[in-house]
C-alpha positions in Angstrom: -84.5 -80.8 -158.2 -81.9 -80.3 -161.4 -83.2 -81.9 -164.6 -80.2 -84.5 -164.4 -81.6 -86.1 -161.4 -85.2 -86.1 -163.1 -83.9 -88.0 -165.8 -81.8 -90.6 -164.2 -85.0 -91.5 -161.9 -86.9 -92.1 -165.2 -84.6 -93.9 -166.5 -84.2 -96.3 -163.8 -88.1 -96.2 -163.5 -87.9 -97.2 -167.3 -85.8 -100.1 -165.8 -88.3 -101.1 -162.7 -91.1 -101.2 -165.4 -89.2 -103.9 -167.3 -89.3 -106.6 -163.9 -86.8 -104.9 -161.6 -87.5 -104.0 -158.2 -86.8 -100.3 -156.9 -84.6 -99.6 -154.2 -84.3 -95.8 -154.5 -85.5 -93.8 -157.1 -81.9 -94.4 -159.1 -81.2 -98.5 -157.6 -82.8 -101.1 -158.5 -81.9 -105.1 -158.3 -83.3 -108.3 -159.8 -83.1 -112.0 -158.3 -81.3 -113.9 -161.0 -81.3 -117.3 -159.2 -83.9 -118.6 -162.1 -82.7 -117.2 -165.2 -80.7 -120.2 -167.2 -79.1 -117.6 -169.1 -77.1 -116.8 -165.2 -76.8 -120.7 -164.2 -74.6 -120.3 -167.6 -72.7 -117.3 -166.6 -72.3 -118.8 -163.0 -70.9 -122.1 -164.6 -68.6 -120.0 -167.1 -67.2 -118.1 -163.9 -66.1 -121.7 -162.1 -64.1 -122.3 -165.6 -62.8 -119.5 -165.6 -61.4 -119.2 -162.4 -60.2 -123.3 -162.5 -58.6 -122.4 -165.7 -55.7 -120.7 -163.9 -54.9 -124.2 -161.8 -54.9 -126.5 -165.2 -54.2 -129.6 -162.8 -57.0 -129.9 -160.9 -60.7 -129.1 -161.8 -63.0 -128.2 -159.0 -67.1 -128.4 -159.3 -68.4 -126.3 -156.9 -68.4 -122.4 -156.8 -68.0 -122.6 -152.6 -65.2 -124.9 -152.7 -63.5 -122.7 -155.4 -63.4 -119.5 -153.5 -62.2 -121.3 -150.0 -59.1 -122.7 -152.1 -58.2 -119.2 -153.5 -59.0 -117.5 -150.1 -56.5 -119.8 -148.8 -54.3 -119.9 -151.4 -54.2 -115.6 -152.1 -50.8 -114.7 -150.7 -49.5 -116.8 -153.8 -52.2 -115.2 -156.5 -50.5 -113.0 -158.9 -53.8 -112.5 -161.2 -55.5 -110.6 -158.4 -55.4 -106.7 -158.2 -55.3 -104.6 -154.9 -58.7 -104.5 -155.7 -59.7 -107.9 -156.2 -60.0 -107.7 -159.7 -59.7 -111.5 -161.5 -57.2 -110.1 -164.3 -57.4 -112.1 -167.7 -53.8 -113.6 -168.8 -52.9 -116.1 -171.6 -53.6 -118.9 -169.5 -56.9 -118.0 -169.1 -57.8 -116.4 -172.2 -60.1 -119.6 -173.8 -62.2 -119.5 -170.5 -62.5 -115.6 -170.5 -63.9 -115.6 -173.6 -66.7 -118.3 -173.1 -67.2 -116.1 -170.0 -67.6 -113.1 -172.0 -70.1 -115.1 -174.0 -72.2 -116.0 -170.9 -72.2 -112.3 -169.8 -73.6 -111.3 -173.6 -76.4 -113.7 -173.1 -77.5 -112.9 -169.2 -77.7 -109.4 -170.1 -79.7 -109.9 -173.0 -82.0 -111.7 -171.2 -82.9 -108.8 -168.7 -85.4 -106.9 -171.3 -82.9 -103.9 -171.2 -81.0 -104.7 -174.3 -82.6 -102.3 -176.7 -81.8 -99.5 -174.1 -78.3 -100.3 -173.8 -75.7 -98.2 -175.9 -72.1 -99.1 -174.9 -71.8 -102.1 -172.2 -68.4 -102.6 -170.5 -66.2 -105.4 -172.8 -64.9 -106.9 -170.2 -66.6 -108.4 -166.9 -64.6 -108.0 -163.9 -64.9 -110.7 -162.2 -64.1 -109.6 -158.2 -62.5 -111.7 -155.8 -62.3 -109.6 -152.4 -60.2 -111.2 -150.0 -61.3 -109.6 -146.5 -58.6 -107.8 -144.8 -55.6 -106.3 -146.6 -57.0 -102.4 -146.5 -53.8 -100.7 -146.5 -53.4 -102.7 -149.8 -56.1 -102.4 -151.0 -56.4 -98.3 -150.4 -53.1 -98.6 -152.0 -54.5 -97.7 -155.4 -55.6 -94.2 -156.7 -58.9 -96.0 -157.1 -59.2 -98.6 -154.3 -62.5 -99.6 -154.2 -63.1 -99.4 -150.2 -63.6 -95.6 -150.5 -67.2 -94.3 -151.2 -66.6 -93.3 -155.0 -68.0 -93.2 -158.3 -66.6 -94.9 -161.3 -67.5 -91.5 -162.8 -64.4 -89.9 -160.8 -62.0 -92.4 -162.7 -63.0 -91.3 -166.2 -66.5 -93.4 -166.4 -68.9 -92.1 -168.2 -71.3 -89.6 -166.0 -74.6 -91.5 -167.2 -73.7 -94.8 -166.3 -75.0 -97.4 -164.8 -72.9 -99.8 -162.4 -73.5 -103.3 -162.4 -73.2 -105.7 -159.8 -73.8 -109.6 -159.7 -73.4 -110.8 -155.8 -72.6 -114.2 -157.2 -70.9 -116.6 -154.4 -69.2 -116.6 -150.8 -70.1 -114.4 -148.0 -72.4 -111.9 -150.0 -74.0 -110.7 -146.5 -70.8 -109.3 -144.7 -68.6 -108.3 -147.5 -70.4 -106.4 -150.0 -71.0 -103.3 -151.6 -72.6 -100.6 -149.6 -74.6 -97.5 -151.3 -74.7 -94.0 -150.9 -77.9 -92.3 -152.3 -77.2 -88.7 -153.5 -78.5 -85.7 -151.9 -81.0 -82.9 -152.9 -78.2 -80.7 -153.5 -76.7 -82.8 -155.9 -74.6 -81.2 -158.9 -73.2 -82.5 -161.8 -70.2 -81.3 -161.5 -69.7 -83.5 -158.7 -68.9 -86.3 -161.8 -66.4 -84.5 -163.0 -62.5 -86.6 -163.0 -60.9 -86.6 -159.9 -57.0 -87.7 -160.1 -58.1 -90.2 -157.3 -61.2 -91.1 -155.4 -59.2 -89.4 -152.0 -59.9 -86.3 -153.8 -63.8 -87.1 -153.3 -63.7 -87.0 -149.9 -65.1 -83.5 -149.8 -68.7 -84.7 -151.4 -69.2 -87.8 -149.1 -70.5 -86.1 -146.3 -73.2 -85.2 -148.3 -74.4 -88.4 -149.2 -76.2 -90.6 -146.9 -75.8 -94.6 -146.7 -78.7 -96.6 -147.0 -78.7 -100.5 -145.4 -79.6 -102.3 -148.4 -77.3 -105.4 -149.4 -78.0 -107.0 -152.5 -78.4 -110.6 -151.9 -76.6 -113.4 -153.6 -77.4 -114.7 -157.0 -78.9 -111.0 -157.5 -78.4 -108.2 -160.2 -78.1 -104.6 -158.7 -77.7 -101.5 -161.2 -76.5 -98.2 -158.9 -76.9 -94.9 -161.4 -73.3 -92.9 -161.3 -74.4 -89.9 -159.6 -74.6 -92.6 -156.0 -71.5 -93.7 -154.7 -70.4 -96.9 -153.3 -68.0 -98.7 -151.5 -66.5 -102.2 -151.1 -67.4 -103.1 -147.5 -66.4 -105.6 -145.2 -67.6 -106.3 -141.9 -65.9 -107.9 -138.8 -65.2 -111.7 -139.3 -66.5 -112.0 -143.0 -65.2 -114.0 -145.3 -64.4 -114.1 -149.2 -66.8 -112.6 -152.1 -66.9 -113.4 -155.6 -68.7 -110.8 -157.7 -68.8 -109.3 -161.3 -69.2 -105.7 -162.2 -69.0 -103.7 -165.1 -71.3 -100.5 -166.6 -73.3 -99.9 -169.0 -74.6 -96.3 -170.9 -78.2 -96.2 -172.4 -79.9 -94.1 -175.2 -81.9 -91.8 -172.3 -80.6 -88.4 -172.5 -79.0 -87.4 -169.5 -79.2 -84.2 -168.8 -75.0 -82.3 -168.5 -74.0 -85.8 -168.6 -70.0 -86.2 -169.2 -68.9 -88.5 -171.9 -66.3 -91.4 -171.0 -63.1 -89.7 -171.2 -60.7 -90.8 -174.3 -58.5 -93.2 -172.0 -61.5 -95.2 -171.5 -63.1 -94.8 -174.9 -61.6 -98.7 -175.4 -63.3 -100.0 -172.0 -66.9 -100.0 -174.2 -68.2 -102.3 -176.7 -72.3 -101.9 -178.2 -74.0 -104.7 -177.7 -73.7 -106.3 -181.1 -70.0 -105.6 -180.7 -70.1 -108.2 -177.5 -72.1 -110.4 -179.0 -69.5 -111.2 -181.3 -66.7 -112.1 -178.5 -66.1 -115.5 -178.5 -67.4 -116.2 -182.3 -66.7 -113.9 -184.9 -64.0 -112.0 -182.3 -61.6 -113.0 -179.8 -59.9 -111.7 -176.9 -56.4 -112.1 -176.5 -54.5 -111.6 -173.3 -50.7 -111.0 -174.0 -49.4 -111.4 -170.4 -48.7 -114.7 -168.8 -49.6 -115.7 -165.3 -46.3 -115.4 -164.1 -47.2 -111.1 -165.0 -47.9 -109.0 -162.4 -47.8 -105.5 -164.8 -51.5 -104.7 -164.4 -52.4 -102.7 -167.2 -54.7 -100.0 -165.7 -54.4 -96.6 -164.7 -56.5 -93.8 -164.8 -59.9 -96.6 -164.0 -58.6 -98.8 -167.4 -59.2 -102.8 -166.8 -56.2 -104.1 -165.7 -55.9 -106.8 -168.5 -53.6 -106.1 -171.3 -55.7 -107.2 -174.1 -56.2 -107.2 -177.9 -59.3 -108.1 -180.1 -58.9 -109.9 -183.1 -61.0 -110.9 -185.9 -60.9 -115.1 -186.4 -60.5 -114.6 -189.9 -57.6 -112.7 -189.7 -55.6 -115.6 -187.8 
């Protein structure tokens, strides 16, 4: 086995050791349901989302999803994707999210092994059907991949939050990686079609991670958005994280994405000494992304400088 491999087990052994449970030697999820810290973050994501209908406030997470399942074909916030893009509208309620997200994952004992965290949660509303759009992207999210093929660092770690809706029948599947694994399989790809020739190598595994959990999936897996027959809406979060364990031939996030990262003191700052500004309306449907960026056209600013 390459040395690479050895050290992204450890490292997400270092992980299982600090109250996660393993689920191959580089997966591992945590049940959330109790932690305050994500009741918060759960309660910052309903704001969030009612922030973009400012005449009506709804109170439950459930309800919240059924009215924008029913109400997508009129959503112009929403990527191909399902990513919940930032806009002006929004921006108060982002940044109280971003807050929220600060505090659950410094609650999870991992902090001090954290060295850049993603700045912005992307908060994922996937809307069952709609493949061909979906696929429509270089980077649509229904094709095994790794966020390493868009530019992502080669070290990281995904996260994912299965937060509300139908967690059991649309989710996000897992590939484990082979024996044969090489790093150079993390290498930039102008579009995760062009990965196509390493999937056969990788073998799905049948865990789902259950709602109100935390799953962490190293980069050198792959996943997919996955939705079966009949299922219904999902609201999720992901984003990535890079630690201080040294990684073996790991791959640095490429400089188009250098921006995507904050430390964690950085993030802990959102929302009190920094803000996050979203310059395009609602009524904007220019997504800002390309080559794996965040969608959201966004600037950070100091409060004192306002």
């Amino acid at each position: 086995m390459i040395q690479s491999i050895l050290d992204r087990q450890k490292r997400m052994q270092d992980i299982v050791d600090r109250g996660f449970q393993s689920v191959s030697p580089m997966v591992a999820f945590k049940n959330l349901a109790d932690l305050p810290e994500y009741q918060n973050f759960k309660r910052a994501t309903l704001i969030y989302l009612n922030s973009y209908f400012p005449n009506r406030y709804v109170d439950d997470i459930e309800t919240m999803i059924k009215i924008y399942s029913d109400e997508y074909d009129s959503i112009s916030f929403i990527t191909p994707s399902g990513a919940v893009v930032p806009k002006t509208e929004s921006g108060i309620a982002f940044n109280s999210l971003v807050k929220a997200y600060y505090e659950l994952i410094n609650s999870l004992n991992i902090s001090d092994m954290i060295s850049h965290v993603s700045r912005i949660p992307n908060i994922r509303f996937q809307q069952p059907g709609l493949l061909e759009q979906k696929n429509s992207s270089k980077h649509g999210t229904t094709l095994p991949h790794t966020d390493a093929w868009a530019g992502e660092d080669s070290a990281s770690i995904t996260m994912h939050i299965a937060i509300a809706g139908d967690t059991e029948r649309n989710f996000v599947r897992i590939y484990d990686n082979p024996k044969d694994f090489e790093d150079s399989w993390l290498d930039p790809l102008p579009s995760y079609e062009h990965g196509k020739v390493f999937i056969p190598r990788y073998e799905q595994f049948a865990f789902i991670c259950p709602k109100d959990h935390i799953l962490f999936y190293d980069a050198a897996t792959l996943h997919e958005s996955t939705f079966l027959n009949e299922c219904e809406a999902r609201l999720s979060l992901d984003g990535r994280f890079v630690t201080h364990h040294e990684i073996k031939n790991s791959r640095p996030v490429t400089p188009e994405r250098m921006i995507e990262q904050m430390t964690m003191e950085e993030l802990s700052k959102v929302g009190n000494e920094n803000i996050m500004a979203f310059v395009d309306s609602i009524k904007d449907r220019n997504y800002q992304g390309g080559q794996g960026k965040h969608a959201a056209n966004v600037k950070l600013i100091n409060v004192k400088e306002i």
